[in-house]
mmCIF entry with sequence, helices, sheets and N, C-alpha, C, O atoms, coordinates in Angstrom:
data_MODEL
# 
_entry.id   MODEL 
# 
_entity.id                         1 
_entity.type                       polymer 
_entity.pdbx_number_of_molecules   1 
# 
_entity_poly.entity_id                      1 
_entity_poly.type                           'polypeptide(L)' 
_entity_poly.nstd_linkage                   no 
_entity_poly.nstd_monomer                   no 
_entity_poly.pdbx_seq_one_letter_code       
;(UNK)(UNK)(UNK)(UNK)(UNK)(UNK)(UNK)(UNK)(UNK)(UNK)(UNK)(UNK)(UNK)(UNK)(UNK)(UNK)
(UNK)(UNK)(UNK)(UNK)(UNK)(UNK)(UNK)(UNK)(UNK)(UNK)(UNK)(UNK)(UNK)(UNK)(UNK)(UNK)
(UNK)(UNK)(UNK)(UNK)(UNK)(UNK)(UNK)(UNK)(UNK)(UNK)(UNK)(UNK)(UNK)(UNK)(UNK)(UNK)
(UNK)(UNK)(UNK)(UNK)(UNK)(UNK)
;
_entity_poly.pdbx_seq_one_letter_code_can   XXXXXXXXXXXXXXXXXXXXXXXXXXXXXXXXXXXXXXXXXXXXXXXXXXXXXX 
_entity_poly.pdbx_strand_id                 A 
# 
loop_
_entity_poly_seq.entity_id 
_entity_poly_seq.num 
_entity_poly_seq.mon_id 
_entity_poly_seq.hetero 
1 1  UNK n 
1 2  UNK n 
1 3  UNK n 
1 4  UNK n 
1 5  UNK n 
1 6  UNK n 
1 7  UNK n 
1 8  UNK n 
1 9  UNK n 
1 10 UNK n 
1 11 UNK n 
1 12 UNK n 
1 13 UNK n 
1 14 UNK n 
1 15 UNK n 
1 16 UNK n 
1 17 UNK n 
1 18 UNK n 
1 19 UNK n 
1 20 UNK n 
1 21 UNK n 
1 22 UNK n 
1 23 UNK n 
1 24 UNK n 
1 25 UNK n 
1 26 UNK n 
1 27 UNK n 
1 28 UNK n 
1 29 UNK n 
1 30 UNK n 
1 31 UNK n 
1 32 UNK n 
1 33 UNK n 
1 34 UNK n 
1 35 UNK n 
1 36 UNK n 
1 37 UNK n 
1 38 UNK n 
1 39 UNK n 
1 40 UNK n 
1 41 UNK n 
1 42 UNK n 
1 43 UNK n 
1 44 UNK n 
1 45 UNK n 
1 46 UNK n 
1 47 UNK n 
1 48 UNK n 
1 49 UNK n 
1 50 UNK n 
1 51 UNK n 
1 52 UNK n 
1 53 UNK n 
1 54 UNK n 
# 
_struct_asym.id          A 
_struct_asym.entity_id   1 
# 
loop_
_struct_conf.conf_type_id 
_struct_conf.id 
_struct_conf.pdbx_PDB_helix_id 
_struct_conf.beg_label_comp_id 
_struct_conf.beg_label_asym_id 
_struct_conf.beg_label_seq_id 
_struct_conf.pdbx_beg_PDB_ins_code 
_struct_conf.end_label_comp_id 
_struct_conf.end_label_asym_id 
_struct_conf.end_label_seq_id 
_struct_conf.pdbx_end_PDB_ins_code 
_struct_conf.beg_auth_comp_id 
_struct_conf.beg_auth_asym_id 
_struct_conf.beg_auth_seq_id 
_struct_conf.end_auth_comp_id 
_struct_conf.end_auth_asym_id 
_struct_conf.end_auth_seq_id 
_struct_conf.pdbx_PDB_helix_class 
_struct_conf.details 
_struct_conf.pdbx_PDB_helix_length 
HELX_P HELX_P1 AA1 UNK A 3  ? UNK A 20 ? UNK A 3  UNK A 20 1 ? 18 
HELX_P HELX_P2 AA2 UNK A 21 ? UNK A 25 ? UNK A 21 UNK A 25 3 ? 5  
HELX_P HELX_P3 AA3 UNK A 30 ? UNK A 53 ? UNK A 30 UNK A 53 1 ? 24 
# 
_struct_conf_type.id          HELX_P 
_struct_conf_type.criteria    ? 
_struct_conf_type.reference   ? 
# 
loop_
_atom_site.group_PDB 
_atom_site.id 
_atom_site.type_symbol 
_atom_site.label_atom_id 
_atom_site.label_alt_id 
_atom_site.label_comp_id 
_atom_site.label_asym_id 
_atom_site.label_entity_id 
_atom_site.label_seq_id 
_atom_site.pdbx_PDB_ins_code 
_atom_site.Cartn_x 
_atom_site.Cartn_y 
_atom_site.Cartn_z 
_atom_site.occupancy 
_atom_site.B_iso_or_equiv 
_atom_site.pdbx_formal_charge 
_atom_site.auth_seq_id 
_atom_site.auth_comp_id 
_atom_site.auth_asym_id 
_atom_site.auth_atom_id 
_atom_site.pdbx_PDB_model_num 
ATOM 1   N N  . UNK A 1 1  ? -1.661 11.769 14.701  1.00 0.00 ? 1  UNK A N  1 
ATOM 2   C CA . UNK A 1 1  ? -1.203 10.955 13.600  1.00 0.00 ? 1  UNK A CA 1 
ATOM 3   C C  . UNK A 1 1  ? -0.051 10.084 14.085  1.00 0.00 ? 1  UNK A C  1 
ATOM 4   O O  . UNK A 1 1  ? 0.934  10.576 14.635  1.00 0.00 ? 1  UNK A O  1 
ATOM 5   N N  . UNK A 1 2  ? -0.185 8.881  13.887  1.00 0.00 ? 2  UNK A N  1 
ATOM 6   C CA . UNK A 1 2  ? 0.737  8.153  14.061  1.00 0.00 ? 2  UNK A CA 1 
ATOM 7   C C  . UNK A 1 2  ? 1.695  7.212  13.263  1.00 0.00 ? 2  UNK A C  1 
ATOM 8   O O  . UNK A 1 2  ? 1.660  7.466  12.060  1.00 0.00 ? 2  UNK A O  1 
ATOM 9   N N  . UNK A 1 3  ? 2.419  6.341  13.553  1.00 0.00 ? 3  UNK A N  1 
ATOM 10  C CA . UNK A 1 3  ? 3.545  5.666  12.546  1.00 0.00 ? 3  UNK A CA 1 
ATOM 11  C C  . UNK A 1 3  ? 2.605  5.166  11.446  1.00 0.00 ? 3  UNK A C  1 
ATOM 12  O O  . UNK A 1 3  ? 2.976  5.266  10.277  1.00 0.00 ? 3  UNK A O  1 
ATOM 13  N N  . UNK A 1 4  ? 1.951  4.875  11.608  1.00 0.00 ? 4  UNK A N  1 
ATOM 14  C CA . UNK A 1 4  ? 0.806  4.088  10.824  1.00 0.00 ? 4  UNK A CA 1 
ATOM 15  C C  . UNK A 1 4  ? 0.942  4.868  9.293   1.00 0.00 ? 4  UNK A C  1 
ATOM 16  O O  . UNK A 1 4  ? 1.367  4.417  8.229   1.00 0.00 ? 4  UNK A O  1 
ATOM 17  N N  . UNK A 1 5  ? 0.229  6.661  9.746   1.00 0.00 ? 5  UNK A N  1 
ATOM 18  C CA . UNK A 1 5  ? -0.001 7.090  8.950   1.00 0.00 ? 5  UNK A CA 1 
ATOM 19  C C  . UNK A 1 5  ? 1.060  7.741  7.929   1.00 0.00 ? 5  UNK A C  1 
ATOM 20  O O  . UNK A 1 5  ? 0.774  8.228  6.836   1.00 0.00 ? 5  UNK A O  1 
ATOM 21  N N  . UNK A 1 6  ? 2.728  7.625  8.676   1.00 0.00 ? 6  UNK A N  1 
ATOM 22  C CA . UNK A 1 6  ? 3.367  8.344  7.885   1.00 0.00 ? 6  UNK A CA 1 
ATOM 23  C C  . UNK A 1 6  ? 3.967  7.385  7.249   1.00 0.00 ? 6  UNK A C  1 
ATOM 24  O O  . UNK A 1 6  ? 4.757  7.746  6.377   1.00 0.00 ? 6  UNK A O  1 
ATOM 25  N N  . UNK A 1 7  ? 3.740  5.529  7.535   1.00 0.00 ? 7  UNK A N  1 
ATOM 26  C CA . UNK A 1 7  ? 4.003  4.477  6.782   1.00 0.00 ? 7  UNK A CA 1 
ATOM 27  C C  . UNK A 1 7  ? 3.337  4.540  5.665   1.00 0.00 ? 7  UNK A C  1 
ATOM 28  O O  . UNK A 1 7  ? 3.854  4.056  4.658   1.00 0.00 ? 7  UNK A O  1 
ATOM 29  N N  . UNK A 1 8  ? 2.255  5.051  5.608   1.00 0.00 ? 8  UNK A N  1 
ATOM 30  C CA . UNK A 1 8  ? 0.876  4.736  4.610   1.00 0.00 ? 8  UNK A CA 1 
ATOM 31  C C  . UNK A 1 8  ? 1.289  6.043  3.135   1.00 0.00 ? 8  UNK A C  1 
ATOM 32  O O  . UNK A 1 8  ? 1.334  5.944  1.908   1.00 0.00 ? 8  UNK A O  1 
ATOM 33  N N  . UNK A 1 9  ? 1.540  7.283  4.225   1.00 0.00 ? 9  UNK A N  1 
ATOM 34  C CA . UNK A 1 9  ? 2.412  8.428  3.490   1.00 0.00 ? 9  UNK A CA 1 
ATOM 35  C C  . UNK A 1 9  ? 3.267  7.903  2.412   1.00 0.00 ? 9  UNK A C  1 
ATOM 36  O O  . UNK A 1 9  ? 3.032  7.876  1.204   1.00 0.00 ? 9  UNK A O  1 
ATOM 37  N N  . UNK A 1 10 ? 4.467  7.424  3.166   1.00 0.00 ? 10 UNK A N  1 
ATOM 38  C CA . UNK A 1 10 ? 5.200  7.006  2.736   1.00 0.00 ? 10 UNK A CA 1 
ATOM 39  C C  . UNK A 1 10 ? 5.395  5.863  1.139   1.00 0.00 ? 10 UNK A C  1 
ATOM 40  O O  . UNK A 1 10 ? 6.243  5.786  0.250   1.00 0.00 ? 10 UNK A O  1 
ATOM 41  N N  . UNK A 1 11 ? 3.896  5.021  1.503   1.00 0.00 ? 11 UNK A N  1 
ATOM 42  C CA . UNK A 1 11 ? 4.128  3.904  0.482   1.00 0.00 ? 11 UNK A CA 1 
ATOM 43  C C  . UNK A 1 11 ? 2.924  4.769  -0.758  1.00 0.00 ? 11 UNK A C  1 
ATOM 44  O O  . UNK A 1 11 ? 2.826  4.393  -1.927  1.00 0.00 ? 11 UNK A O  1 
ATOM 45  N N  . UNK A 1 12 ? 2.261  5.732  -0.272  1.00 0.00 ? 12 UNK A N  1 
ATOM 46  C CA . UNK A 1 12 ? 1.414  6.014  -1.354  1.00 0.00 ? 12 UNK A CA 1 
ATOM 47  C C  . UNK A 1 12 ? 2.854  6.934  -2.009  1.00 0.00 ? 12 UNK A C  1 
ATOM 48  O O  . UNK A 1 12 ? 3.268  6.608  -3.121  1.00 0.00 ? 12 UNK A O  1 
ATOM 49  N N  . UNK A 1 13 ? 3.460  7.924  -1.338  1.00 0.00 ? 13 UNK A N  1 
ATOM 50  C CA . UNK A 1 13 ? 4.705  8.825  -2.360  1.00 0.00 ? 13 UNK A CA 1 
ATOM 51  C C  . UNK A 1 13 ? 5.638  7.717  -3.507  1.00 0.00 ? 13 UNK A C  1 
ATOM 52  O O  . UNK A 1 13 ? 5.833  7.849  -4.715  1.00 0.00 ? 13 UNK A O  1 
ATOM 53  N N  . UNK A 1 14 ? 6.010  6.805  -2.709  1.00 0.00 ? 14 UNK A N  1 
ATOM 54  C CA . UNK A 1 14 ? 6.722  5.743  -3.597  1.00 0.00 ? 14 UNK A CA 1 
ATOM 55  C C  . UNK A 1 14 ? 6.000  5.532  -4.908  1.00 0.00 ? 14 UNK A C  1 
ATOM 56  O O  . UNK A 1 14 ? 6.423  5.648  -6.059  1.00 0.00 ? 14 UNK A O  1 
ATOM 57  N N  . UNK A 1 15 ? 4.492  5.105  -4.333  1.00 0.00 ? 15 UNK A N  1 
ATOM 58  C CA . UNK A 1 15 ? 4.421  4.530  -5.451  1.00 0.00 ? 15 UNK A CA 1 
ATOM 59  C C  . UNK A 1 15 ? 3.914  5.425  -6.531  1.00 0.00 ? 15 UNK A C  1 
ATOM 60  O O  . UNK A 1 15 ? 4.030  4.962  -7.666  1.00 0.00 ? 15 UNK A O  1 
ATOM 61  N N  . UNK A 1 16 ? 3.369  6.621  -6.420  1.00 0.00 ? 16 UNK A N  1 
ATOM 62  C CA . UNK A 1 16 ? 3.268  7.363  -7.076  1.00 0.00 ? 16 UNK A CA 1 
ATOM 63  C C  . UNK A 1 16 ? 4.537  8.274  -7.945  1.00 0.00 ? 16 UNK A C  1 
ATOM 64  O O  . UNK A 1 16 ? 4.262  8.770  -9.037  1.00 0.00 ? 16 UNK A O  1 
ATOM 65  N N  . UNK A 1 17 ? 5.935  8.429  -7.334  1.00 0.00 ? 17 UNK A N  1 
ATOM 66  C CA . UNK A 1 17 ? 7.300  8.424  -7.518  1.00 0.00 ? 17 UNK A CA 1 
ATOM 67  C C  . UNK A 1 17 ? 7.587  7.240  -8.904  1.00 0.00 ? 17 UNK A C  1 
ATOM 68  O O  . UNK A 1 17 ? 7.802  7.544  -10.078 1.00 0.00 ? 17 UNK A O  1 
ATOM 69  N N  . UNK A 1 18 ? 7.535  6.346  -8.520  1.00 0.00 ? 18 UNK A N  1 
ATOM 70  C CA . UNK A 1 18 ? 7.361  4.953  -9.240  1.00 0.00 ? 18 UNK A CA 1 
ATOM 71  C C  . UNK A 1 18 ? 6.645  5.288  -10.642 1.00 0.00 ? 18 UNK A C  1 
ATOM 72  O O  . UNK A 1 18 ? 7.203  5.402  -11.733 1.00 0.00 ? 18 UNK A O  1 
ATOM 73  N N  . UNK A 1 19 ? 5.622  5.386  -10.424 1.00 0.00 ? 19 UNK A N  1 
ATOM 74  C CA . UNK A 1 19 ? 5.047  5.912  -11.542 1.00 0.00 ? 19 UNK A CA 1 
ATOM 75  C C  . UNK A 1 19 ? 4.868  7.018  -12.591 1.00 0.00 ? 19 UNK A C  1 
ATOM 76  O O  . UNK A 1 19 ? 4.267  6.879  -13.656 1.00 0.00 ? 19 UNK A O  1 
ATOM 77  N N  . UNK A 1 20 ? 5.531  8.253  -12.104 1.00 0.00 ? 20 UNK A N  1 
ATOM 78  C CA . UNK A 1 20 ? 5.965  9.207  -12.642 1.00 0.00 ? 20 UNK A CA 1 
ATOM 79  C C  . UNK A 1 20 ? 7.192  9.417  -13.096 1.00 0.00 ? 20 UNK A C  1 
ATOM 80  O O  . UNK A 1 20 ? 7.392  10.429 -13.768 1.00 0.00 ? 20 UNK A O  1 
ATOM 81  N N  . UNK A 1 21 ? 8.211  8.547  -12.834 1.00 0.00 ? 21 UNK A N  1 
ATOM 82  C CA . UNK A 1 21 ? 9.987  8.322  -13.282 1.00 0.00 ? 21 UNK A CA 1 
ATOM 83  C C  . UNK A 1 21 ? 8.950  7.122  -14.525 1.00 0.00 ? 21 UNK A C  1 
ATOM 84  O O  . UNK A 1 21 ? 8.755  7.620  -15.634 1.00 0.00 ? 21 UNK A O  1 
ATOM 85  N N  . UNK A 1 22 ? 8.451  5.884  -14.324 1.00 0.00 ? 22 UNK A N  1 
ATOM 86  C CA . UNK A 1 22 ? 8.302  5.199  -15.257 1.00 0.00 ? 22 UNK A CA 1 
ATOM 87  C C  . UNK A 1 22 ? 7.508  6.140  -16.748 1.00 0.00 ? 22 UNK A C  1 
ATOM 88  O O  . UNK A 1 22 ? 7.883  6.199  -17.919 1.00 0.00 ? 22 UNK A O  1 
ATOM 89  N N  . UNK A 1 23 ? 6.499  6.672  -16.160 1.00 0.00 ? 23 UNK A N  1 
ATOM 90  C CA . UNK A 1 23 ? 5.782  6.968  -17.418 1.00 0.00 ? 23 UNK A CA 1 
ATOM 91  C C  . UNK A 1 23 ? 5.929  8.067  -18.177 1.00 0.00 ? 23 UNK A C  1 
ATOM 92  O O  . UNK A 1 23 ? 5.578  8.113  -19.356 1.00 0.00 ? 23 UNK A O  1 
ATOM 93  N N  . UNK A 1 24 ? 6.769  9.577  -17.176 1.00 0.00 ? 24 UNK A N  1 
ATOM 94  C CA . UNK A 1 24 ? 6.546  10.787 -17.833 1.00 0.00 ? 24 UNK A CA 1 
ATOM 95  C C  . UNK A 1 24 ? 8.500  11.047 -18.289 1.00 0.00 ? 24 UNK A C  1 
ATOM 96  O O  . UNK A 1 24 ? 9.088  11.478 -19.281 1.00 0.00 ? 24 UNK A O  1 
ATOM 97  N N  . UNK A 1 25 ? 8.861  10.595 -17.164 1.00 0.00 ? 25 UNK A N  1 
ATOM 98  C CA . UNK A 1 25 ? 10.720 10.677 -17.251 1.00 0.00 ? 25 UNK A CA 1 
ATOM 99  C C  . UNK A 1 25 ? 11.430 9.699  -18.161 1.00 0.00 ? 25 UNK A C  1 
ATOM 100 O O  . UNK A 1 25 ? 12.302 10.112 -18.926 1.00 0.00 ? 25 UNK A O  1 
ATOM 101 N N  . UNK A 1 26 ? 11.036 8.185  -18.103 1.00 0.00 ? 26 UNK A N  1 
ATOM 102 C CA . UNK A 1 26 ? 11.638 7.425  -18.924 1.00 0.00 ? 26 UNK A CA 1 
ATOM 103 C C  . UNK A 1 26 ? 10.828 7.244  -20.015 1.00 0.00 ? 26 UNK A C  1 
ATOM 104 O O  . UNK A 1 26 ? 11.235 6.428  -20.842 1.00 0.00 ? 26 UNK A O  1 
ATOM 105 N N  . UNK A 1 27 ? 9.295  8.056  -20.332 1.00 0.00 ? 27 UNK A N  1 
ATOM 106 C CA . UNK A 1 27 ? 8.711  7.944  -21.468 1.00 0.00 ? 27 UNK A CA 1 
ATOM 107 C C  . UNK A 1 27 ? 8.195  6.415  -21.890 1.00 0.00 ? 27 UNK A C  1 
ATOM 108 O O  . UNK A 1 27 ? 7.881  6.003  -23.007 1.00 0.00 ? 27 UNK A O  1 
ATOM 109 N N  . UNK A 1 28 ? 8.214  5.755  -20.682 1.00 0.00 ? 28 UNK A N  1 
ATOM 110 C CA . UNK A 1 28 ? 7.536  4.380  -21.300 1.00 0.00 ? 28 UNK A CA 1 
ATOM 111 C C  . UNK A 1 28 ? 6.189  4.089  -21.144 1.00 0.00 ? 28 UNK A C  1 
ATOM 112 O O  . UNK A 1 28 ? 5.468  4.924  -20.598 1.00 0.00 ? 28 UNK A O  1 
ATOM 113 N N  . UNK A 1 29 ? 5.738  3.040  -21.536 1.00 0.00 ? 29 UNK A N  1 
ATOM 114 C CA . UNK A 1 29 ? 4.038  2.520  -21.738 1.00 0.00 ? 29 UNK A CA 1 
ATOM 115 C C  . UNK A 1 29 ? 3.600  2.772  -20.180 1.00 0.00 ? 29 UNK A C  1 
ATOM 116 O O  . UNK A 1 29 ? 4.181  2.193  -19.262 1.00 0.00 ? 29 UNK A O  1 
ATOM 117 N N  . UNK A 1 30 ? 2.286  3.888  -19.919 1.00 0.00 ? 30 UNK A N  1 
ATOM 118 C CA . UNK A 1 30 ? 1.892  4.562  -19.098 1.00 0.00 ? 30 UNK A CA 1 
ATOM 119 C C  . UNK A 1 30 ? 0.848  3.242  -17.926 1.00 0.00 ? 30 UNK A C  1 
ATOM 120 O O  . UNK A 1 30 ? 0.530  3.393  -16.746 1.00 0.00 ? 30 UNK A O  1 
ATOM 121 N N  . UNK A 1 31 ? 0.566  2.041  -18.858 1.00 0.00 ? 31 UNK A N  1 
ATOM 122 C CA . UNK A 1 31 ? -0.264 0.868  -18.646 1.00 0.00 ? 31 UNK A CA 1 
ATOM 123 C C  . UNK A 1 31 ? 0.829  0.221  -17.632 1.00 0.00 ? 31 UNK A C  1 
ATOM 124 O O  . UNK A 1 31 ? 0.697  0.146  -16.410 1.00 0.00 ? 31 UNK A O  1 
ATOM 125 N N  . UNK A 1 32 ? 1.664  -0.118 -18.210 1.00 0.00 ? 32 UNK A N  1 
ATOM 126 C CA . UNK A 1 32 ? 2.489  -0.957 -17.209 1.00 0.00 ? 32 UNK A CA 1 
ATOM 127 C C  . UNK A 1 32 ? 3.193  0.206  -16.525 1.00 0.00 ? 32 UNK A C  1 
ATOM 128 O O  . UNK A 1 32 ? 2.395  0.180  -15.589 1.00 0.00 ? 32 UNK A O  1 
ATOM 129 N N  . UNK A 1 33 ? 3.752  0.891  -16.298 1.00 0.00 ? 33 UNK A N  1 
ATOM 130 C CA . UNK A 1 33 ? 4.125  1.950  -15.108 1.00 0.00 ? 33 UNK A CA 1 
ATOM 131 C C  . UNK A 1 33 ? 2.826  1.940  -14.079 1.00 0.00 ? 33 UNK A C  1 
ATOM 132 O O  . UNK A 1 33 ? 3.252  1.690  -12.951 1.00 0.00 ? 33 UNK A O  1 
ATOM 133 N N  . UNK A 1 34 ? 1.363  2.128  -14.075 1.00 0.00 ? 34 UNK A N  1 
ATOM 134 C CA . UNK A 1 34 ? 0.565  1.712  -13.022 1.00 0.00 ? 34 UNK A CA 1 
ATOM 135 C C  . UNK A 1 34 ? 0.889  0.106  -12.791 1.00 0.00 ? 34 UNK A C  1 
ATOM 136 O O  . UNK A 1 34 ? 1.125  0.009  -11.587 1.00 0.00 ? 34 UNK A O  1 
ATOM 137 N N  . UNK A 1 35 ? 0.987  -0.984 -13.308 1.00 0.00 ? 35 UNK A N  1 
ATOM 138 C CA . UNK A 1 35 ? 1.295  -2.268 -12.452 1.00 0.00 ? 35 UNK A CA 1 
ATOM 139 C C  . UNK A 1 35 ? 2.876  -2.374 -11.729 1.00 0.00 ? 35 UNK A C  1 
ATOM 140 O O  . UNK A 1 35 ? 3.267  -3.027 -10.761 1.00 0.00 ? 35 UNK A O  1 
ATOM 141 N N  . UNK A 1 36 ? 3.545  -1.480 -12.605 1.00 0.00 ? 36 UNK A N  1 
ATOM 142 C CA . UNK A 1 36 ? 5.010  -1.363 -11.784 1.00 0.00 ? 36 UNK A CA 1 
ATOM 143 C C  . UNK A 1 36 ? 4.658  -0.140 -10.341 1.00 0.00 ? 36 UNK A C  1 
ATOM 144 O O  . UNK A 1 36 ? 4.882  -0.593 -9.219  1.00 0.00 ? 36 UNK A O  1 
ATOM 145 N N  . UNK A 1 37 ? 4.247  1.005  -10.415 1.00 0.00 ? 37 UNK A N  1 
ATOM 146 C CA . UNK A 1 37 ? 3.975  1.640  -9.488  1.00 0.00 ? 37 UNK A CA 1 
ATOM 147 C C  . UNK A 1 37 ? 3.008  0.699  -8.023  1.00 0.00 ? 37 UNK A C  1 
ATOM 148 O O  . UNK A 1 37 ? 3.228  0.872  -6.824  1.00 0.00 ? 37 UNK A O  1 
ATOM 149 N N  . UNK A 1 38 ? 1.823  -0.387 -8.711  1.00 0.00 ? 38 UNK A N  1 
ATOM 150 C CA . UNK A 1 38 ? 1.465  -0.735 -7.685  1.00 0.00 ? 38 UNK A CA 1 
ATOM 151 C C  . UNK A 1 38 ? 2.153  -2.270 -6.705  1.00 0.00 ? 38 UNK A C  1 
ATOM 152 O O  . UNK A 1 38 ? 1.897  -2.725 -5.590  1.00 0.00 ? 38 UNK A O  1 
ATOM 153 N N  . UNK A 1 39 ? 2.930  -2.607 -7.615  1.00 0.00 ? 39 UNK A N  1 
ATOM 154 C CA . UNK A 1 39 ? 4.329  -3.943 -7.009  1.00 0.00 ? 39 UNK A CA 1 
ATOM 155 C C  . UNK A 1 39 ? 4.928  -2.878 -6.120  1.00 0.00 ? 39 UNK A C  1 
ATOM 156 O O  . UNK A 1 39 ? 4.790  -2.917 -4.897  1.00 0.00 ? 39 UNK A O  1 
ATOM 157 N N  . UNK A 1 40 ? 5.456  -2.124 -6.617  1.00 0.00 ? 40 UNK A N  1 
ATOM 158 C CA . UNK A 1 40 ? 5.846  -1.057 -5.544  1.00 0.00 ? 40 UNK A CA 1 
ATOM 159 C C  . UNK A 1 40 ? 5.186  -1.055 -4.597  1.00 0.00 ? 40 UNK A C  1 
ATOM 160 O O  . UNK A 1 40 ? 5.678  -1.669 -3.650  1.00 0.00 ? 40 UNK A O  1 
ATOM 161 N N  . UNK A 1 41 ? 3.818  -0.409 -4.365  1.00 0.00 ? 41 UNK A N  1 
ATOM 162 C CA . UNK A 1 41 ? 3.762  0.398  -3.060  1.00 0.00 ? 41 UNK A CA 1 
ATOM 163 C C  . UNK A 1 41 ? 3.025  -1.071 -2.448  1.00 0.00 ? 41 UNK A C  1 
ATOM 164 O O  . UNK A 1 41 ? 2.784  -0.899 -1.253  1.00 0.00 ? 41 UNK A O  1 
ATOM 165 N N  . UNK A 1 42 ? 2.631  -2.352 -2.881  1.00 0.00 ? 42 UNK A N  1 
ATOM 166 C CA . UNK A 1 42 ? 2.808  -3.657 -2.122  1.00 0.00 ? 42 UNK A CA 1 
ATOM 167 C C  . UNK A 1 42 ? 4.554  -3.825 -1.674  1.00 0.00 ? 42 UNK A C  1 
ATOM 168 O O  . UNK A 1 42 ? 4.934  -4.291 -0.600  1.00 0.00 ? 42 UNK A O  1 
ATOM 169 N N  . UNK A 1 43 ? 5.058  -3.546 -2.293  1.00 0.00 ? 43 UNK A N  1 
ATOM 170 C CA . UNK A 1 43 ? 6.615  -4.087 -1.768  1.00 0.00 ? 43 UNK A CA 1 
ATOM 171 C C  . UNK A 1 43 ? 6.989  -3.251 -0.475  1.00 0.00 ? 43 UNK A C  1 
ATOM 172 O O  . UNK A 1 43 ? 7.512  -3.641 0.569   1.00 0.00 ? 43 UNK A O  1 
ATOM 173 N N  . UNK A 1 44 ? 6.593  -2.060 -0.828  1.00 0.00 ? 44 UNK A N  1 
ATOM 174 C CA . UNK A 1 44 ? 6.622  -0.596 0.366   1.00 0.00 ? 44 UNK A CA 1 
ATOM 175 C C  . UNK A 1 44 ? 5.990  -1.211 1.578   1.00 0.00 ? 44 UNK A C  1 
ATOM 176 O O  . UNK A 1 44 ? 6.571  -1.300 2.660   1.00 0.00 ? 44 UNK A O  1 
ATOM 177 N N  . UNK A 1 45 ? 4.916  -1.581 1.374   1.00 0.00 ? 45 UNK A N  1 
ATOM 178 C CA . UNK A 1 45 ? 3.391  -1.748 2.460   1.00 0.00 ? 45 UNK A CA 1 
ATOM 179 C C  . UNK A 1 45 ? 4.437  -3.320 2.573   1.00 0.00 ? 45 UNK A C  1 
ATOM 180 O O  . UNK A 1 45 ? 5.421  -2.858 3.152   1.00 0.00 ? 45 UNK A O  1 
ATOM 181 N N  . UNK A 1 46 ? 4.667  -4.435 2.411   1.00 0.00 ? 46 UNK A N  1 
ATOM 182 C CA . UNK A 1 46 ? 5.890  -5.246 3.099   1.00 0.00 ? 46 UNK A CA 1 
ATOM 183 C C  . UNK A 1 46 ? 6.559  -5.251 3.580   1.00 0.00 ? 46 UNK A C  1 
ATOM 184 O O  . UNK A 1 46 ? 6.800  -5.960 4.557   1.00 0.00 ? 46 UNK A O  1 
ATOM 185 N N  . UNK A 1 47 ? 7.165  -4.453 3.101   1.00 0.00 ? 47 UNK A N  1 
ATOM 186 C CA . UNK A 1 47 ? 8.592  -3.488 4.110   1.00 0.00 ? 47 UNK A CA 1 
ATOM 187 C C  . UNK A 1 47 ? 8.244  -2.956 5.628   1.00 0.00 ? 47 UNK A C  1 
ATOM 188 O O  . UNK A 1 47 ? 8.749  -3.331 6.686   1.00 0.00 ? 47 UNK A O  1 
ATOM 189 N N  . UNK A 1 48 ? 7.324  -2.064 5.431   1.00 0.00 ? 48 UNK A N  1 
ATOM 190 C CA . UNK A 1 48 ? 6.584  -1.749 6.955   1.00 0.00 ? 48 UNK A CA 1 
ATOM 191 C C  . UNK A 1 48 ? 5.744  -2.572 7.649   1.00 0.00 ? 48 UNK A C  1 
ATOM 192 O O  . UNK A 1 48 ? 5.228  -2.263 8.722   1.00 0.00 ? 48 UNK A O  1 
ATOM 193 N N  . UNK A 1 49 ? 5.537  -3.937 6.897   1.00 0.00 ? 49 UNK A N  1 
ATOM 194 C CA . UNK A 1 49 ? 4.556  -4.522 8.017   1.00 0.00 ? 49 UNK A CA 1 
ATOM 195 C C  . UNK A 1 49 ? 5.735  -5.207 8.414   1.00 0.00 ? 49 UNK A C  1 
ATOM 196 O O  . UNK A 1 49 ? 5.937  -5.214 9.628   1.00 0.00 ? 49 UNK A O  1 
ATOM 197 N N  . UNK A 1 50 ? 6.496  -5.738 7.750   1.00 0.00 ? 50 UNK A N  1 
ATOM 198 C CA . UNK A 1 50 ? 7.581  -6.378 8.865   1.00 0.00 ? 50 UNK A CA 1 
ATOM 199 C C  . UNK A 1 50 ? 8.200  -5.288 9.443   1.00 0.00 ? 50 UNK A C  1 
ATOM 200 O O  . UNK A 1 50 ? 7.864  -5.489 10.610  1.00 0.00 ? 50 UNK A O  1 
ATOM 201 N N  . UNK A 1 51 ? 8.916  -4.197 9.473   1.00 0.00 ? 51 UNK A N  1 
ATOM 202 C CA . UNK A 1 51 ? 9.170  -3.603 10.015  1.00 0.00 ? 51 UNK A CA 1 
ATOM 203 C C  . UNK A 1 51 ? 8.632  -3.094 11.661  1.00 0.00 ? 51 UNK A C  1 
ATOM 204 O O  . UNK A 1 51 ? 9.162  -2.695 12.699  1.00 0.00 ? 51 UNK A O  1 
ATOM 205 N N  . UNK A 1 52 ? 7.285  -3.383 11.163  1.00 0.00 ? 52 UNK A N  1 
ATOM 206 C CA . UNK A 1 52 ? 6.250  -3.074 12.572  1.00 0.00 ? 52 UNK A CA 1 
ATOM 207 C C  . UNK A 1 52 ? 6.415  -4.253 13.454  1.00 0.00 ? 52 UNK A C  1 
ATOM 208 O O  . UNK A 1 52 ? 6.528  -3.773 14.582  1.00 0.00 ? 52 UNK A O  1 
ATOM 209 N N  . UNK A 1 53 ? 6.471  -5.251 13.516  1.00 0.00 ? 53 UNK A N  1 
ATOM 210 C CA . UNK A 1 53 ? 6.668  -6.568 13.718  1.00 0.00 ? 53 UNK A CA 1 
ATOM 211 C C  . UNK A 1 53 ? 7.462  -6.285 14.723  1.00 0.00 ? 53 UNK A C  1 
ATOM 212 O O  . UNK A 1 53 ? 7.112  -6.355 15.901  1.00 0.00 ? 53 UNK A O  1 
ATOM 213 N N  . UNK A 1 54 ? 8.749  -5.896 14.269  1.00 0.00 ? 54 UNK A N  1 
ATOM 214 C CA . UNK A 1 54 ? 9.931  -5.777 15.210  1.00 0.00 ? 54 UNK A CA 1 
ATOM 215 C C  . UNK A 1 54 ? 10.438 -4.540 16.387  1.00 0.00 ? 54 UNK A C  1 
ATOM 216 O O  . UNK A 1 54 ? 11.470 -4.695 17.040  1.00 0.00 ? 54 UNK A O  1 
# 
């Protein structure tokens, strides 16, 4: 297993994190917590492709 996979780790926990503080902790609309959870784990998966870059 390589960086790859603990990048990939990494952006699926976020965004699933993301989505469980939005929908079950702050009690808000469960619809938009999945489009906020998935800006997330695109913003995550950004983060590491530039990161890889360098």
């Amino acid at each position: 297993m390589g960086k790859n996979f603990l990048y990939m780790l990494i952006t699926v926990a976020g965004a699933v994190g993301v989505y469980w503080l939005w929908a079950f902790e702050l009690a808000l609309n469960e619809n938009a917590g999945l489009a906020v959870s998935t800006l997330a784990a695109v913003l995550f998966s950004y983060f590491f492709y530039r990161r890889k870059d360098r």
